[in-house]
TILUM-517251 format. One line per 8 residues: their letters; for each residue x, z, y of C-alpha. Coordinates in nm, 2 decimals. Example, Ala and Ser with C-alpha at 12.3 -4.5 7.8 and 13.67 -1.06 7.14 Angstrom:
as = 1.23:0.78:-0.45  1.37:0.71:-0.11
***
This chain:
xxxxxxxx = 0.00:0.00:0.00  0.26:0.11:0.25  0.43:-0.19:0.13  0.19:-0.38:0.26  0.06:-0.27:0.53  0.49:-0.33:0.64  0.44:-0.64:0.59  0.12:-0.71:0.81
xxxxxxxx = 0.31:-0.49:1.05  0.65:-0.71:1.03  0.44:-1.04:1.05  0.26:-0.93:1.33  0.58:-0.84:1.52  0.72:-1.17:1.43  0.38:-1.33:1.55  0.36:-1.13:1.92
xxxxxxxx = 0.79:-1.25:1.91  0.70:-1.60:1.88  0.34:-1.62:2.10  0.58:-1.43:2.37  0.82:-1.64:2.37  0.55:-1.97:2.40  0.43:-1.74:2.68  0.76:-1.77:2.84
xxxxxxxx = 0.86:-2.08:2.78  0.50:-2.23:2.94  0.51:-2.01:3.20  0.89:-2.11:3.35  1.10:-2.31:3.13  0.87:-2.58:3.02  0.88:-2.95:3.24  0.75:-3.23:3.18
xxxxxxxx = 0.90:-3.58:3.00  1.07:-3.80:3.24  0.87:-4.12:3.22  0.56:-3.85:3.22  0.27:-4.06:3.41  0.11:-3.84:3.72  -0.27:-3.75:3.69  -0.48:-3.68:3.95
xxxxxxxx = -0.66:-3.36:3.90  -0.95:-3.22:4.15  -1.06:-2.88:4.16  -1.42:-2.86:4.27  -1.44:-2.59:4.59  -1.52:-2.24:4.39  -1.44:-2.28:4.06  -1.29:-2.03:3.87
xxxxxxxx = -0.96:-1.96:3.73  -1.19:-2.01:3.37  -1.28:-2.34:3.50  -0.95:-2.47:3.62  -0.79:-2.39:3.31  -1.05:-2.57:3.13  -0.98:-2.88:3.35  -0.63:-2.88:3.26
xxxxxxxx = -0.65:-2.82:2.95  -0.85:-3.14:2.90  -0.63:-3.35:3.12  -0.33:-3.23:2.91  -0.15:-3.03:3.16  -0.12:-2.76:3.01  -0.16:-2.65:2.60  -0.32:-2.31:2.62
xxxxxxxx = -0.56:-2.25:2.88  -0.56:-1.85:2.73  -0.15:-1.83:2.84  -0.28:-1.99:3.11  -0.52:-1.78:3.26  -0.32:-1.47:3.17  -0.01:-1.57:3.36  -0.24:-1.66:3.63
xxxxxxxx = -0.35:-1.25:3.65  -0.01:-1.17:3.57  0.12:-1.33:3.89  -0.19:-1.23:4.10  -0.31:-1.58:4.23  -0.68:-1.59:4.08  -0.78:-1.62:4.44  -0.49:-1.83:4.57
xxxxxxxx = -0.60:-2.15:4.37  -0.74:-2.37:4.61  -0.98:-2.69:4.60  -0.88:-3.03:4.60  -0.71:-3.33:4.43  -0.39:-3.25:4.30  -0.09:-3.47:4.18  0.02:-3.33:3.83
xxxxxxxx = 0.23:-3.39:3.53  0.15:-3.32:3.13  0.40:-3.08:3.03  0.42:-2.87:3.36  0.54:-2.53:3.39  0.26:-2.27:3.46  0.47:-2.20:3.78  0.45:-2.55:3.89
xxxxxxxx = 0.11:-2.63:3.82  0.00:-2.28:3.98  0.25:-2.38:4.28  0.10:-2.73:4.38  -0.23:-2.59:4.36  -0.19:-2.29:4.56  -0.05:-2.57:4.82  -0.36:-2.75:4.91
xxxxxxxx = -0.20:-2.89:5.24  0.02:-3.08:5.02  -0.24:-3.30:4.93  -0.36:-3.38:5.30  -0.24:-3.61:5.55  -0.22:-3.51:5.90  -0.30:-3.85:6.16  -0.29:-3.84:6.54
xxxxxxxx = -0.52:-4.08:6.74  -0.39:-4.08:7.12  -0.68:-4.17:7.34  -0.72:-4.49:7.40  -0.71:-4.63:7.10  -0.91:-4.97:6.94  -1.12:-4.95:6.65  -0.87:-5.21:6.58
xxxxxxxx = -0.54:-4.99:6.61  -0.72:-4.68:6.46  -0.76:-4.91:6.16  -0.42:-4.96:6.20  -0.28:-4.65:6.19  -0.49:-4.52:5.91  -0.39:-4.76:5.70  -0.04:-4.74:5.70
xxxxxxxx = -0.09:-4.36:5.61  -0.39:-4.41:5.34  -0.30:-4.77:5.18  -0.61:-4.71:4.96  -0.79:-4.80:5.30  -0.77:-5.17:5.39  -0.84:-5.33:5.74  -1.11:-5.50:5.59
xxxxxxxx = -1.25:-5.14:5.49  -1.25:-4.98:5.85  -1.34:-5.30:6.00  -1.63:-5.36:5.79  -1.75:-4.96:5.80  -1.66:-4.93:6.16  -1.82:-5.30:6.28  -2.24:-5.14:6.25
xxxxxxxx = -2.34:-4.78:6.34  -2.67:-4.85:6.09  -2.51:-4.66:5.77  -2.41:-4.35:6.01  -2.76:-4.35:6.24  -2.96:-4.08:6.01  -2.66:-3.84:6.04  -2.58:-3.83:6.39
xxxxxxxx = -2.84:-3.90:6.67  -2.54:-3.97:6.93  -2.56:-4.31:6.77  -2.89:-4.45:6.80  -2.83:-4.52:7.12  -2.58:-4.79:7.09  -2.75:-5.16:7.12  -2.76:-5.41:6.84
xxxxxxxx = -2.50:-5.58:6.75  -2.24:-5.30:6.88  -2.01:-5.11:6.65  -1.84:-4.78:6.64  -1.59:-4.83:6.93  -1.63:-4.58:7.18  -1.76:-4.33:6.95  -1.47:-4.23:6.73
xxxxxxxx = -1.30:-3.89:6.89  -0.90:-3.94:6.99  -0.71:-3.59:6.81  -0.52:-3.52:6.53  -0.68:-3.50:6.19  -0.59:-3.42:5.82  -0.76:-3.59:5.56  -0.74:-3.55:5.21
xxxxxxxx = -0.50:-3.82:5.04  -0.79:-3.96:4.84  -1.11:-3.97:5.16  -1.23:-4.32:5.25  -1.30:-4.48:5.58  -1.72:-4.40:5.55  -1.55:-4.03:5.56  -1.30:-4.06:5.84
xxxxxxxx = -1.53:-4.20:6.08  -1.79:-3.97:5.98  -1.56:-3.70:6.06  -1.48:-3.86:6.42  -1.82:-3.91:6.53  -1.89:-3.57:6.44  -1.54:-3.45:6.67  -1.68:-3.59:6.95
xxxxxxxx = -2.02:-3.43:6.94  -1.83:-3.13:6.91  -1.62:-3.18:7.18  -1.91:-3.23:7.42  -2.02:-2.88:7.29  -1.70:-2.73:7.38  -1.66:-2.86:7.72  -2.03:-2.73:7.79
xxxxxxxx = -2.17:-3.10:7.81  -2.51:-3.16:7.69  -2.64:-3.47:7.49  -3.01:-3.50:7.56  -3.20:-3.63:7.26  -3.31:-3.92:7.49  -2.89:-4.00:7.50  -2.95:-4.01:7.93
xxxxxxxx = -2.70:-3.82:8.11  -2.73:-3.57:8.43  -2.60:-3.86:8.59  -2.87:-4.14:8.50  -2.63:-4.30:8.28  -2.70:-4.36:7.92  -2.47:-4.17:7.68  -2.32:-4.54:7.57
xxxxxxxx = -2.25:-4.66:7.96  -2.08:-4.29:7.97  -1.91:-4.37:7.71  -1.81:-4.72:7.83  -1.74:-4.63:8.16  -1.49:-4.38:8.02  -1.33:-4.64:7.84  -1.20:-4.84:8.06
xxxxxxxx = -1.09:-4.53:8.29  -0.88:-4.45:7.99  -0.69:-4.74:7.96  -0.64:-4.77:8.35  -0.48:-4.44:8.44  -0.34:-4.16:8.24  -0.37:-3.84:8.44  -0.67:-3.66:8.49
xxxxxxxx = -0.68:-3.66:8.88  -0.60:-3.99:8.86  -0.90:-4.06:8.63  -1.13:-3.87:8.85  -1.07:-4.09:9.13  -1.06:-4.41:8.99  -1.39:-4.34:8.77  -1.52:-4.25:9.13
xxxxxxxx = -1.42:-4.57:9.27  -1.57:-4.77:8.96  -1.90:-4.59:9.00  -1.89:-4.71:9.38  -1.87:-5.04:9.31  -2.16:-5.00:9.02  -2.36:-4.86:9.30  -2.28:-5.12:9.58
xxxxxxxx = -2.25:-5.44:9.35  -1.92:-5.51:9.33  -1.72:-5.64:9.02  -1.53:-5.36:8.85  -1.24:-5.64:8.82  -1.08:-5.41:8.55  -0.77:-5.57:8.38  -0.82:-5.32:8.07
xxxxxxxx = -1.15:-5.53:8.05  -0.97:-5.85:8.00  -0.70:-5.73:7.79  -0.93:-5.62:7.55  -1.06:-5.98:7.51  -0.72:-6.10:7.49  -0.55:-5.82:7.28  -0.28:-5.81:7.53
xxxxxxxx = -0.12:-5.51:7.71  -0.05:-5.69:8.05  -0.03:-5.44:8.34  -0.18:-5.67:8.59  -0.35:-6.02:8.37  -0.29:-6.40:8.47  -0.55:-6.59:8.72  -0.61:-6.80:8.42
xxxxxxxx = -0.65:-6.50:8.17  -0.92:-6.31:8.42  -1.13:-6.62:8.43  -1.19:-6.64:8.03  -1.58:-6.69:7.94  -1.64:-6.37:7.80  -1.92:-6.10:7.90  -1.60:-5.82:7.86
xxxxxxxx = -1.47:-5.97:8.15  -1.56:-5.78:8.45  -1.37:-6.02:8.66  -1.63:-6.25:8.59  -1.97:-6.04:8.54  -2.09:-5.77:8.78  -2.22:-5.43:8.59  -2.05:-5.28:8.27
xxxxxxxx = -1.92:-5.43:7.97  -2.17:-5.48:7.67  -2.00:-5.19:7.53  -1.66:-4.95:7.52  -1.33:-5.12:7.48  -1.16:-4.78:7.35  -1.21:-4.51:7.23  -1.20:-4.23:7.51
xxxxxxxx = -1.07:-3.88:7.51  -1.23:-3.62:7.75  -1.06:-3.63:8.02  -1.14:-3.96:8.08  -1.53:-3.92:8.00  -1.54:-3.59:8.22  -1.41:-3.81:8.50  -1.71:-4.01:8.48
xxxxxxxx = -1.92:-3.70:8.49  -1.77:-3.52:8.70  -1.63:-3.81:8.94  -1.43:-3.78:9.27  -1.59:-3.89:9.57  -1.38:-4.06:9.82  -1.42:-4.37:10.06  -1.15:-4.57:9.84
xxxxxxxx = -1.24:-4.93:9.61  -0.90:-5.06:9.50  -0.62:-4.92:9.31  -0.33:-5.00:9.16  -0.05:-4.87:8.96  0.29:-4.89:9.07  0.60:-4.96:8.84  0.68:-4.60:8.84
xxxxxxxx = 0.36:-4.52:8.72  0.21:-4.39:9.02  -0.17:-4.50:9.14  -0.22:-4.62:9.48  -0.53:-4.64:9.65  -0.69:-4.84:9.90  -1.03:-4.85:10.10  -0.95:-5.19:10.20
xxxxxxxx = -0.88:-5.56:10.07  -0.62:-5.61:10.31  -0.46:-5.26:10.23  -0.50:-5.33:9.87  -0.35:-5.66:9.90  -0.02:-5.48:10.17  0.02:-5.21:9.83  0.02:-5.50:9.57
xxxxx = 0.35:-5.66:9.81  0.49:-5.29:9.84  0.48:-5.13:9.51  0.47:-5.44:9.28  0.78:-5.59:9.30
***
Protein backbone atom coordinates (compact mmCIF):
# COMPACT_ATOMS: atom_id res chain seq x y z
CA UNK A 1 0.00 0.00 0.00
CA UNK A 2 2.56 2.49 1.09
CA UNK A 3 4.34 1.33 -1.86
CA UNK A 4 1.91 2.64 -3.81
CA UNK A 5 0.61 5.33 -2.68
CA UNK A 6 4.94 6.41 -3.27
CA UNK A 7 4.37 5.89 -6.38
CA UNK A 8 1.20 8.11 -7.11
CA UNK A 9 3.14 10.51 -4.89
CA UNK A 10 6.46 10.29 -7.07
CA UNK A 11 4.42 10.51 -10.35
CA UNK A 12 2.56 13.26 -9.28
CA UNK A 13 5.84 15.16 -8.43
CA UNK A 14 7.21 14.29 -11.69
CA UNK A 15 3.83 15.45 -13.31
CA UNK A 16 3.56 19.17 -11.34
CA UNK A 17 7.88 19.14 -12.51
CA UNK A 18 6.98 18.81 -16.05
CA UNK A 19 3.43 21.03 -16.21
CA UNK A 20 5.79 23.72 -14.30
CA UNK A 21 8.22 23.67 -16.42
CA UNK A 22 5.50 24.01 -19.69
CA UNK A 23 4.26 26.83 -17.40
CA UNK A 24 7.57 28.35 -17.69
CA UNK A 25 8.62 27.76 -20.75
CA UNK A 26 5.01 29.42 -22.35
CA UNK A 27 5.07 31.98 -20.13
CA UNK A 28 8.92 33.47 -21.11
CA UNK A 29 11.01 31.27 -23.12
CA UNK A 30 8.68 30.21 -25.80
CA UNK A 31 8.84 32.41 -29.46
CA UNK A 32 7.47 31.80 -32.26
CA UNK A 33 9.04 30.00 -35.78
CA UNK A 34 10.74 32.45 -37.98
CA UNK A 35 8.66 32.20 -41.19
CA UNK A 36 5.60 32.19 -38.51
CA UNK A 37 2.71 34.05 -40.56
CA UNK A 38 1.08 37.16 -38.42
CA UNK A 39 -2.67 36.94 -37.47
CA UNK A 40 -4.84 39.45 -36.75
CA UNK A 41 -6.58 38.95 -33.58
CA UNK A 42 -9.53 41.47 -32.19
CA UNK A 43 -10.64 41.59 -28.83
CA UNK A 44 -14.25 42.71 -28.56
CA UNK A 45 -14.36 45.91 -25.90
CA UNK A 46 -15.23 43.92 -22.38
CA UNK A 47 -14.42 40.62 -22.83
CA UNK A 48 -12.88 38.68 -20.33
CA UNK A 49 -9.60 37.31 -19.62
CA UNK A 50 -11.87 33.70 -20.14
CA UNK A 51 -12.81 34.98 -23.40
CA UNK A 52 -9.53 36.20 -24.66
CA UNK A 53 -7.89 33.09 -23.87
CA UNK A 54 -10.50 31.32 -25.70
CA UNK A 55 -9.85 33.47 -28.84
CA UNK A 56 -6.26 32.57 -28.79
CA UNK A 57 -6.46 29.52 -28.19
CA UNK A 58 -8.47 28.96 -31.35
CA UNK A 59 -6.30 31.17 -33.54
CA UNK A 60 -3.33 29.08 -32.25
CA UNK A 61 -1.47 31.60 -30.29
CA UNK A 62 -1.23 30.10 -27.60
CA UNK A 63 -1.58 26.02 -26.50
CA UNK A 64 -3.25 26.20 -23.12
CA UNK A 65 -5.58 28.78 -22.50
CA UNK A 66 -5.57 27.30 -18.46
CA UNK A 67 -1.53 28.36 -18.34
CA UNK A 68 -2.78 31.08 -19.94
CA UNK A 69 -5.18 32.57 -17.75
CA UNK A 70 -3.17 31.68 -14.71
CA UNK A 71 -0.15 33.58 -15.71
CA UNK A 72 -2.37 36.28 -16.62
CA UNK A 73 -3.50 36.53 -12.49
CA UNK A 74 -0.10 35.74 -11.70
CA UNK A 75 1.20 38.94 -13.30
CA UNK A 76 -1.91 41.02 -12.27
CA UNK A 77 -3.11 42.32 -15.81
CA UNK A 78 -6.75 40.83 -15.87
CA UNK A 79 -7.75 44.43 -16.24
CA UNK A 80 -4.92 45.74 -18.26
CA UNK A 81 -5.95 43.71 -21.54
CA UNK A 82 -7.43 46.08 -23.70
CA UNK A 83 -9.85 45.99 -26.89
CA UNK A 84 -8.77 45.96 -30.32
CA UNK A 85 -7.13 44.28 -33.30
CA UNK A 86 -3.91 42.97 -32.47
CA UNK A 87 -0.93 41.79 -34.65
CA UNK A 88 0.18 38.33 -33.26
CA UNK A 89 2.25 35.28 -33.88
CA UNK A 90 1.52 31.35 -33.22
CA UNK A 91 4.03 30.25 -30.83
CA UNK A 92 4.19 33.62 -28.73
CA UNK A 93 5.35 33.94 -25.27
CA UNK A 94 2.59 34.64 -22.71
CA UNK A 95 4.74 37.82 -21.95
CA UNK A 96 4.48 38.93 -25.45
CA UNK A 97 1.11 38.20 -26.26
CA UNK A 98 0.01 39.83 -22.84
CA UNK A 99 2.46 42.79 -23.83
CA UNK A 100 0.98 43.75 -27.25
CA UNK A 101 -2.33 43.55 -25.88
CA UNK A 102 -1.94 45.57 -22.95
CA UNK A 103 -0.54 48.22 -25.68
CA UNK A 104 -3.64 49.14 -27.51
CA UNK A 105 -2.01 52.37 -28.87
CA UNK A 106 0.17 50.16 -30.84
CA UNK A 107 -2.38 49.31 -33.02
CA UNK A 108 -3.55 53.02 -33.78
CA UNK A 109 -2.44 55.47 -36.14
CA UNK A 110 -2.23 59.02 -35.12
CA UNK A 111 -2.96 61.60 -38.49
CA UNK A 112 -2.95 65.45 -38.38
CA UNK A 113 -5.20 67.44 -40.83
CA UNK A 114 -3.90 71.15 -40.81
CA UNK A 115 -6.77 73.37 -41.67
CA UNK A 116 -7.23 74.03 -44.92
CA UNK A 117 -7.06 70.96 -46.32
CA UNK A 118 -9.13 69.36 -49.69
CA UNK A 119 -11.19 66.51 -49.48
CA UNK A 120 -8.68 65.81 -52.12
CA UNK A 121 -5.36 66.05 -49.89
CA UNK A 122 -7.22 64.62 -46.85
CA UNK A 123 -7.59 61.61 -49.14
CA UNK A 124 -4.22 61.95 -49.57
CA UNK A 125 -2.77 61.92 -46.45
CA UNK A 126 -4.93 59.07 -45.18
CA UNK A 127 -3.86 56.98 -47.64
CA UNK A 128 -0.40 57.04 -47.42
CA UNK A 129 -0.92 56.10 -43.64
CA UNK A 130 -3.94 53.35 -44.05
CA UNK A 131 -2.95 51.76 -47.71
CA UNK A 132 -6.07 49.57 -47.06
CA UNK A 133 -7.93 53.03 -47.97
CA UNK A 134 -7.71 53.95 -51.68
CA UNK A 135 -8.44 57.41 -53.27
CA UNK A 136 -11.12 55.95 -55.02
CA UNK A 137 -12.54 54.87 -51.41
CA UNK A 138 -12.51 58.46 -49.75
CA UNK A 139 -13.39 59.99 -52.96
CA UNK A 140 -16.34 57.88 -53.62
CA UNK A 141 -17.46 58.04 -49.57
CA UNK A 142 -16.62 61.59 -49.28
CA UNK A 143 -18.23 62.80 -53.04
CA UNK A 144 -22.42 62.50 -51.43
CA UNK A 145 -23.43 63.37 -47.77
CA UNK A 146 -26.71 60.94 -48.54
CA UNK A 147 -25.11 57.74 -46.56
CA UNK A 148 -24.11 60.06 -43.48
CA UNK A 149 -27.61 62.36 -43.50
CA UNK A 150 -29.63 60.13 -40.83
CA UNK A 151 -26.61 60.38 -38.45
CA UNK A 152 -25.81 63.90 -38.28
CA UNK A 153 -28.42 66.67 -39.04
CA UNK A 154 -25.43 69.26 -39.65
CA UNK A 155 -25.58 67.73 -43.13
CA UNK A 156 -28.91 68.00 -44.55
CA UNK A 157 -28.34 71.15 -45.20
CA UNK A 158 -25.77 70.91 -47.86
CA UNK A 159 -27.48 71.23 -51.58
CA UNK A 160 -27.58 68.43 -54.09
CA UNK A 161 -24.97 67.52 -55.82
CA UNK A 162 -22.40 68.83 -52.98
CA UNK A 163 -20.13 66.52 -51.11
CA UNK A 164 -18.40 66.41 -47.80
CA UNK A 165 -15.86 69.32 -48.30
CA UNK A 166 -16.32 71.80 -45.82
CA UNK A 167 -17.59 69.47 -43.26
CA UNK A 168 -14.73 67.30 -42.29
CA UNK A 169 -12.97 68.93 -38.86
CA UNK A 170 -9.03 69.90 -39.40
CA UNK A 171 -7.09 68.12 -35.93
CA UNK A 172 -5.23 65.27 -35.24
CA UNK A 173 -6.79 61.85 -35.03
CA UNK A 174 -5.94 58.18 -34.22
CA UNK A 175 -7.56 55.59 -35.88
CA UNK A 176 -7.36 52.09 -35.47
CA UNK A 177 -4.96 50.36 -38.19
CA UNK A 178 -7.88 48.43 -39.60
CA UNK A 179 -11.11 51.62 -39.72
CA UNK A 180 -12.30 52.53 -43.17
CA UNK A 181 -13.01 55.83 -44.78
CA UNK A 182 -17.24 55.53 -44.03
CA UNK A 183 -15.49 55.61 -40.30
CA UNK A 184 -13.02 58.42 -40.57
CA UNK A 185 -15.28 60.79 -41.98
CA UNK A 186 -17.88 59.84 -39.67
CA UNK A 187 -15.55 60.64 -36.97
CA UNK A 188 -14.78 64.18 -38.61
CA UNK A 189 -18.22 65.28 -39.15
CA UNK A 190 -18.94 64.42 -35.68
CA UNK A 191 -15.37 66.71 -34.46
CA UNK A 192 -16.77 69.45 -35.89
CA UNK A 193 -20.22 69.38 -34.31
CA UNK A 194 -18.29 69.07 -31.29
CA UNK A 195 -16.16 71.84 -31.78
CA UNK A 196 -19.12 74.23 -32.33
CA UNK A 197 -20.21 72.90 -28.79
CA UNK A 198 -16.98 73.84 -27.29
CA UNK A 199 -16.55 77.19 -28.58
CA UNK A 200 -20.30 77.88 -27.27
CA UNK A 201 -21.65 78.13 -30.97
CA UNK A 202 -25.06 76.86 -31.60
CA UNK A 203 -26.36 74.94 -34.67
CA UNK A 204 -30.12 75.59 -35.00
CA UNK A 205 -32.04 72.56 -36.31
CA UNK A 206 -33.11 74.87 -39.23
CA UNK A 207 -28.89 74.96 -39.98
CA UNK A 208 -29.54 79.33 -40.11
CA UNK A 209 -27.01 81.14 -38.19
CA UNK A 210 -27.35 84.32 -35.72
CA UNK A 211 -25.98 85.87 -38.62
CA UNK A 212 -28.71 84.99 -41.37
CA UNK A 213 -26.25 82.84 -43.02
CA UNK A 214 -27.03 79.23 -43.63
CA UNK A 215 -24.66 76.83 -41.74
CA UNK A 216 -23.20 75.65 -45.45
CA UNK A 217 -22.54 79.62 -46.62
CA UNK A 218 -20.78 79.71 -42.87
CA UNK A 219 -19.12 77.05 -43.74
CA UNK A 220 -18.12 78.31 -47.22
CA UNK A 221 -17.44 81.60 -46.33
CA UNK A 222 -14.89 80.23 -43.83
CA UNK A 223 -13.29 78.37 -46.43
CA UNK A 224 -11.96 80.64 -48.41
CA UNK A 225 -10.94 82.88 -45.28
CA UNK A 226 -8.77 79.95 -44.51
CA UNK A 227 -6.93 79.56 -47.42
CA UNK A 228 -6.38 83.49 -47.71
CA UNK A 229 -4.83 84.44 -44.39
CA UNK A 230 -3.40 82.40 -41.61
CA UNK A 231 -3.68 84.43 -38.35
CA UNK A 232 -6.68 84.86 -36.59
CA UNK A 233 -6.85 88.77 -36.57
CA UNK A 234 -6.05 88.61 -39.87
CA UNK A 235 -9.05 86.30 -40.57
CA UNK A 236 -11.34 88.49 -38.65
CA UNK A 237 -10.72 91.25 -40.87
CA UNK A 238 -10.62 89.91 -44.11
CA UNK A 239 -13.93 87.70 -43.37
CA UNK A 240 -15.24 91.33 -42.54
CA UNK A 241 -14.20 92.70 -45.65
CA UNK A 242 -15.75 89.63 -47.74
CA UNK A 243 -19.04 89.99 -45.93
CA UNK A 244 -18.92 93.76 -47.05
CA UNK A 245 -18.66 93.06 -50.37
CA UNK A 246 -21.62 90.23 -50.00
CA UNK A 247 -23.64 92.97 -48.63
CA UNK A 248 -22.79 95.85 -51.20
CA UNK A 249 -22.55 93.48 -54.36
CA UNK A 250 -19.18 93.29 -55.10
CA UNK A 251 -17.21 90.23 -56.37
CA UNK A 252 -15.34 88.50 -53.56
CA UNK A 253 -12.37 88.17 -56.41
CA UNK A 254 -10.80 85.52 -54.10
CA UNK A 255 -7.67 83.83 -55.67
CA UNK A 256 -8.21 80.72 -53.21
CA UNK A 257 -11.45 80.46 -55.29
CA UNK A 258 -9.65 79.97 -58.54
CA UNK A 259 -7.04 77.87 -57.34
CA UNK A 260 -9.31 75.48 -56.20
CA UNK A 261 -10.61 75.13 -59.82
CA UNK A 262 -7.15 74.90 -61.03
CA UNK A 263 -5.52 72.78 -58.20
CA UNK A 264 -2.76 75.27 -58.08
CA UNK A 265 -1.24 77.12 -55.10
CA UNK A 266 -0.52 80.46 -56.89
CA UNK A 267 -0.32 83.40 -54.40
CA UNK A 268 -1.83 85.90 -56.73
CA UNK A 269 -3.53 83.70 -60.18
CA UNK A 270 -2.94 84.70 -64.04
CA UNK A 271 -5.47 87.23 -65.87
CA UNK A 272 -6.10 84.23 -67.99
CA UNK A 273 -6.50 81.66 -65.00
CA UNK A 274 -9.18 84.24 -63.08
CA UNK A 275 -11.25 84.32 -66.24
CA UNK A 276 -11.88 80.33 -66.39
CA UNK A 277 -15.82 79.37 -66.94
CA UNK A 278 -16.39 77.98 -63.70
CA UNK A 279 -19.17 78.95 -60.97
CA UNK A 280 -15.98 78.62 -58.20
CA UNK A 281 -14.66 81.48 -59.65
CA UNK A 282 -15.56 84.53 -57.85
CA UNK A 283 -13.70 86.62 -60.17
CA UNK A 284 -16.26 85.88 -62.55
CA UNK A 285 -19.72 85.43 -60.40
CA UNK A 286 -20.95 87.79 -57.67
CA UNK A 287 -22.20 85.91 -54.31
CA UNK A 288 -20.51 82.73 -52.75
CA UNK A 289 -19.16 79.70 -54.35
CA UNK A 290 -21.65 76.68 -54.82
CA UNK A 291 -20.01 75.33 -51.91
CA UNK A 292 -16.57 75.22 -49.50
CA UNK A 293 -13.31 74.80 -51.25
CA UNK A 294 -11.56 73.53 -47.83
CA UNK A 295 -12.13 72.26 -45.07
CA UNK A 296 -12.02 75.08 -42.31
CA UNK A 297 -10.74 75.12 -38.84
CA UNK A 298 -12.31 77.49 -36.19
CA UNK A 299 -10.61 80.21 -36.34
CA UNK A 300 -11.44 80.82 -39.60
CA UNK A 301 -15.33 79.97 -39.21
CA UNK A 302 -15.40 82.22 -35.87
CA UNK A 303 -14.10 84.99 -38.09
CA UNK A 304 -17.14 84.75 -40.07
CA UNK A 305 -19.25 84.89 -37.01
CA UNK A 306 -17.70 86.99 -35.16
CA UNK A 307 -16.31 89.39 -38.10
CA UNK A 308 -14.28 92.66 -37.81
CA UNK A 309 -15.92 95.65 -38.87
CA UNK A 310 -13.76 98.16 -40.64
CA UNK A 311 -14.19 100.60 -43.72
CA UNK A 312 -11.49 98.38 -45.71
CA UNK A 313 -12.42 96.12 -49.30
CA UNK A 314 -9.00 95.02 -50.63
CA UNK A 315 -6.21 93.05 -49.19
CA UNK A 316 -3.26 91.57 -50.02
CA UNK A 317 -0.52 89.56 -48.66
CA UNK A 318 2.88 90.73 -48.93
CA UNK A 319 5.99 88.42 -49.57
CA UNK A 320 6.84 88.45 -46.04
CA UNK A 321 3.62 87.24 -45.16
CA UNK A 322 2.07 90.17 -43.91
CA UNK A 323 -1.66 91.41 -44.99
CA UNK A 324 -2.16 94.79 -46.22
CA UNK A 325 -5.33 96.50 -46.42
CA UNK A 326 -6.91 99.03 -48.35
CA UNK A 327 -10.25 100.97 -48.48
CA UNK A 328 -9.52 101.98 -51.88
CA UNK A 329 -8.79 100.72 -55.61
CA UNK A 330 -6.23 103.05 -56.06
CA UNK A 331 -4.58 102.27 -52.57
CA UNK A 332 -5.01 98.69 -53.28
CA UNK A 333 -3.48 99.01 -56.63
CA UNK A 334 -0.24 101.65 -54.81
CA UNK A 335 0.18 98.27 -52.09
CA UNK A 336 0.22 95.72 -55.05
CA UNK A 337 3.49 98.06 -56.62
CA UNK A 338 4.87 98.35 -52.85
CA UNK A 339 4.81 95.14 -51.30
CA UNK A 340 4.70 92.80 -54.36
CA UNK A 341 7.79 93.01 -55.94
Amino acid sequence: MFRIIGIIFGIGILVGIALSGSFVWDSYLLSPKENSEVIKVEISEGASVDEIARILEKQKIISSRLFFKTYAKLANVQSSLQAGIFELKPGMSFRAVVSTLTNAQAQEIQITIPEGYTLQQIGQAISKLLPQISIADWEKVTSSSSEFADQQNILSGIPSGQGLEGYLFPDTYCFRKDVDAKIIAEIMIITLKRRFAENDVIIPDHLVMENGMTLHEVLTLASIVEREVRSKDDMAHVAGIFLTRLKIGMALQADSTVNFITGKQDSSVSLSDSQIDSPYNTYQNLGLPPGPISNPGMNAIKAVLEPLSSDDLYFLTASDGQVIYAKTFDEHISNKYKYLK
